[in-house]
N, C-alpha and C positions, 0 to 999 in steps of 0.2 A: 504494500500500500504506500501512497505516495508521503501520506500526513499521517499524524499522530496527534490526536486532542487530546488536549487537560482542561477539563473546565471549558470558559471561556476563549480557547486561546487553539491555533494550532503551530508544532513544530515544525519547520520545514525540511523535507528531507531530502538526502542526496541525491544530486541529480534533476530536483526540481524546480522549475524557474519562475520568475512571477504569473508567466501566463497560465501556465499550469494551474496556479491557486485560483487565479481569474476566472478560469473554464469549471473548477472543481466547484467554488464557493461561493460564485456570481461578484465578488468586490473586487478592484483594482488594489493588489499591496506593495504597490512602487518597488522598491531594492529589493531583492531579497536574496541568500546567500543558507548553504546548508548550516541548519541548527538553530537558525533565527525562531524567536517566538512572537507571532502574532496574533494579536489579539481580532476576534472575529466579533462586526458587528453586528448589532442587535437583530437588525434584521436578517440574519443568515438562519436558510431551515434547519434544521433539529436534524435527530436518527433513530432511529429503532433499532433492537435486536430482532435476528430473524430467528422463528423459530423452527419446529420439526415441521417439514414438509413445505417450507414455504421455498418460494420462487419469486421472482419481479412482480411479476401477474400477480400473487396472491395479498403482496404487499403494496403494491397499489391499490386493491381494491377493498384494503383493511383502512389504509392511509387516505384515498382518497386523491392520491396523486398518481399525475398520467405512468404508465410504466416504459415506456422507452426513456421520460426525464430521469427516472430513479436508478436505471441501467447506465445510462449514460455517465450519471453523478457517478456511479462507484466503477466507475470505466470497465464494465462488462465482465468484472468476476466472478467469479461464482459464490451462491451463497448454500450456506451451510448453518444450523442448527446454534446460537449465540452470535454468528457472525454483526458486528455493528453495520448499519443501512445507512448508507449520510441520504436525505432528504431535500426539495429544492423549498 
């Protein structure tokens, strides 16, 4: 995975560049360089844990959010049983 959240905030990890966070998180975060901690604003969507049996589909339509946006947000991995969902 590209990021790492605490809280309020994500880590930036190796190899990824602002536009990356930009495409991932919907905000512009100017400079960014591995390990940076950035604080994400108010209005950025939440995540869910997925759970047994769930898929994009199923979590879309528990969430209420389109399922290509949510596939897209977690850059088409696979999801598996606790796996964190980031949300738009």
């Amino acid at each position: 995975m590209l990021f790492r959240e605490r809280g309020a905030y994500i880590r930036v990890g190796r190899g990824v560049c602002a536009k990356d966070i930009e495409r991932a998180f919907g905000f512009r975060a100017g400079a960014t360089f591995s390990g940076a901690v950035i604080p994400l604003p108010k209005s950025s969507g939440g995540f869910c844990y997925a759970q047994v049996g769930d898929d994009y589909r199923t979590i879309a339509m528990r969430t209420g959010v389109d399922e290509r946006e949510i596939e897209k947000l977690n850059g088409g991995e696979p999801v598996y049983p606790s796996k964190k969902i980031w949300l738009p």
